[in-house]
N, C-alpha and C positions, 0 to 999 in steps of 0.2 A: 237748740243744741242738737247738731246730729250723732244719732248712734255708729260706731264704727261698722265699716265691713262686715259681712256676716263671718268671711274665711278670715276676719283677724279675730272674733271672738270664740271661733275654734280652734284653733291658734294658741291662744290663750288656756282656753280648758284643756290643750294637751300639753303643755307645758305643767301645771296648775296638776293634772292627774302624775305628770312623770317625777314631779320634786315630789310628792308625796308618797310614791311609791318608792324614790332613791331612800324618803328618809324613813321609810318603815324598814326595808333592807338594813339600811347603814344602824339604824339604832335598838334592831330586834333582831336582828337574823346576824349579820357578819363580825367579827369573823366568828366565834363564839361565844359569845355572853351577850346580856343587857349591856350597851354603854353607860345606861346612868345607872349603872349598880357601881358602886367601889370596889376595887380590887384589892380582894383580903388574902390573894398571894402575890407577888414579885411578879411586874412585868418585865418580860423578857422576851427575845424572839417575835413581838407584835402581839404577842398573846400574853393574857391571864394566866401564869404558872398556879397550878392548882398548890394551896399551902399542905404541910403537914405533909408532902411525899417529897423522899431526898432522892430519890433513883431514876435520872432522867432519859429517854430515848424518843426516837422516832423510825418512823416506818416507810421506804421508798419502792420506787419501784422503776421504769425505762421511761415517766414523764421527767422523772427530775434530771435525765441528761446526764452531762458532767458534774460532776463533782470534786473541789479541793479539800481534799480530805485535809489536808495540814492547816484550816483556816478552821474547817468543821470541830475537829478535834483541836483547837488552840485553848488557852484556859480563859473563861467569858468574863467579860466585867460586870456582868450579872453573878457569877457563882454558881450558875444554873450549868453544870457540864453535862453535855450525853455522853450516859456510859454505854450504851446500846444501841444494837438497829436491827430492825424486821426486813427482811429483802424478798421481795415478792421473784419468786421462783418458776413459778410453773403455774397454768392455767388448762382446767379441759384433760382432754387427752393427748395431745400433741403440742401445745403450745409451750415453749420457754421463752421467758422472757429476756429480752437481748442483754441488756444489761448486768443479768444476776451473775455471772462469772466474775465479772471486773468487780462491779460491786463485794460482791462477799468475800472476794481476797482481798479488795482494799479495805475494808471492814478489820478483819483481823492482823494485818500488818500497823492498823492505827492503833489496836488496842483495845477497839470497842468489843463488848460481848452481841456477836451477831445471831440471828435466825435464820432461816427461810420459811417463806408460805405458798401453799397454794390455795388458787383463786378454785369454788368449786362449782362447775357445772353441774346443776341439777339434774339435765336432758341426758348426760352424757356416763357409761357405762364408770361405777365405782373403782375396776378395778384396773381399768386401760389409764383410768385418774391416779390409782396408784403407781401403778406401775412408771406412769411419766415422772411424775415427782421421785422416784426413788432413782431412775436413773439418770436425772439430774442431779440430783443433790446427795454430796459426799456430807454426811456430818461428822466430824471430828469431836474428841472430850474438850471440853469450852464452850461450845457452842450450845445454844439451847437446845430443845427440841422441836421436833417436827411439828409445823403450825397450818390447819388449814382454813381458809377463811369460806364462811358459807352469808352469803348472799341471796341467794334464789329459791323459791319456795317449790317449786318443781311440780308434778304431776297432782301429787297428796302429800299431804304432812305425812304419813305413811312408807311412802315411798321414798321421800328425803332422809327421812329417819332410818330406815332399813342400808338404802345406799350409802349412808353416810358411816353407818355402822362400820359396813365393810370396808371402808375406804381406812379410818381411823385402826380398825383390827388387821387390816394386810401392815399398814406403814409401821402400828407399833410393833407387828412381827418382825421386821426388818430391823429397826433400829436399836429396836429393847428397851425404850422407853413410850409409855401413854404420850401421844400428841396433844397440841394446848388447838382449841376450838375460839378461831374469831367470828362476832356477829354483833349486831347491835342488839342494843336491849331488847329492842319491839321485836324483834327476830327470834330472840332467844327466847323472849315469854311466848309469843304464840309457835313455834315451830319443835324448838329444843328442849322443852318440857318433860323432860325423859328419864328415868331411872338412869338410864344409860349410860346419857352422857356425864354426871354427875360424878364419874372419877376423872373427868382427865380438865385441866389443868383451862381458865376459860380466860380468851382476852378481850374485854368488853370496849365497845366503841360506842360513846353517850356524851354529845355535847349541848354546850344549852344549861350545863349542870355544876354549880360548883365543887358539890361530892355526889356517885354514885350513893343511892339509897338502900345498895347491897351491898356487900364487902366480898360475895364468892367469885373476885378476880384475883387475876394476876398480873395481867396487866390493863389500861385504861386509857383508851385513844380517847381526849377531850378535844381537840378540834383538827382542823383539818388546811389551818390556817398561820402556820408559824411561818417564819419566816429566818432560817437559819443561814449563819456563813459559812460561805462555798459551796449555797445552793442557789441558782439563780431560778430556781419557784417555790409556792410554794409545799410547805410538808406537813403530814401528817406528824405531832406530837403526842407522846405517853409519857405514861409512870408507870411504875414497878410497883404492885403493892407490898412494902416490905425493908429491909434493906440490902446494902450489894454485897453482904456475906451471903444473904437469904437470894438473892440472883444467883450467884454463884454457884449454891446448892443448886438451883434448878436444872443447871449445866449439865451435858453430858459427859459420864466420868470415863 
């Protein structure tokens, strides 16, 4: 009996390595959860609704494009309504994002309680990052408050912490309320470990998790993977921790 080609028995092992790798992706990693766990909240949106929070939203920004806000905000045969959205605002020192105008007025003509964020450059001068985000962003009584998302570990934990100080202390001079601080967990424990930041207001991004194993949020990006109507990608999902009287309150008055 002859053995096959040599190029059809590698061949073979890369197909043999590539299903095995789709199905480590597919059944551990996408979109957020184990598949062979059971889902002990309401699927909805292609995702795990995390149980025991009624307060639903998501976060966009100028990949999601268009949007039909009147399909978005239609009431779901899930039950699961978004009552809010995060709209990424400003980036850096000069950047705005193309879409956050349209967005944040279609936002509040549908109903939903809106934000803004900004993206923050570690490399880049705290208060030229202020100062962009302020004069982009009008906030009105409704709307949350001032959200800035940190990402980047920068120079020194020192130096991030310092800059970030002044970034959060010029903005809440402006608006008169503490800004709410996004990062992920790993982020927050080795970075944001700070007296500091401990008054203002924190929105944690942890998926992979059925419940956060802290409660000091306020809000909780679990994946990054939904898939809502009248977005043709997909979107980043949250919850509120609380209810939408306790949203409400967070509002600016």
């Amino acid at each position: 009996m002859h053995e096959p080609p040599f190029w059809q028995l590698v061949l073979l092992r890369i197909v043999v390595v590539v299903l095995l790798v789709s199905g480590i992706y597919y059944f551990l990693i996408h979109p957020n959860s184990y598949r062979w766990k059971p889902c002990v909240g309401v699927k909805a949106y292609g995702v795990c609704i995390p149980p025991n929070h009624d307060v639903h939203g998501f976060d966009i920004s100028h990949f999601q494009g268009d949007i039909q806000w009147n399909e978005l905000t239609g009431q779901p045969s899930s039950g699961v309504a978004m009552r809010f959205v995060l709209i990424k605002a400003t980036e850096g020192g000069d950047y705005v994002d193309d879409m956050f105008g349209q967005y944040f007025s279609d936002a509040r003509s549908h109903g939903l309680i809106r934000g803004a964020y900004h993206y923050f450059i570690a490399t880049t001068d705290p208060v030229i990052q202020a100062r962009n985000f302020i004069q982009t962003v009008q906030l009105k009584p409704g709307d949350l408050p001032p959200i800035v998302d940190v990402e980047q570990k920068g120079r020194s934990v020192m130096q991030l912490q310092n800059d970030l100080k002044l970034w959060l202390r010029l903005v809440e001079q402006h608006y008169g309320v503490p800004p709410i601080i996004y990062s992920s967990h790993k982020f927050r424990e080795k970075y944001l470990r700070h007296e500091s930041f401990d008054r203002y207001p924190f929105w944690l991004a942890r998926y992979y998790v059925s419940e956060p194993d802290r409660n000091d949020w306020v809000f909780w990006q679990y994946t990054d993977s939904g898939t809502l109507p009248g977005i043709g990608s997909q979107v980043d999902l949250n919850v509120f921790n609380g209810t939408i009287e306790q949203l409400q309150a967070l509002t600016i008055k």
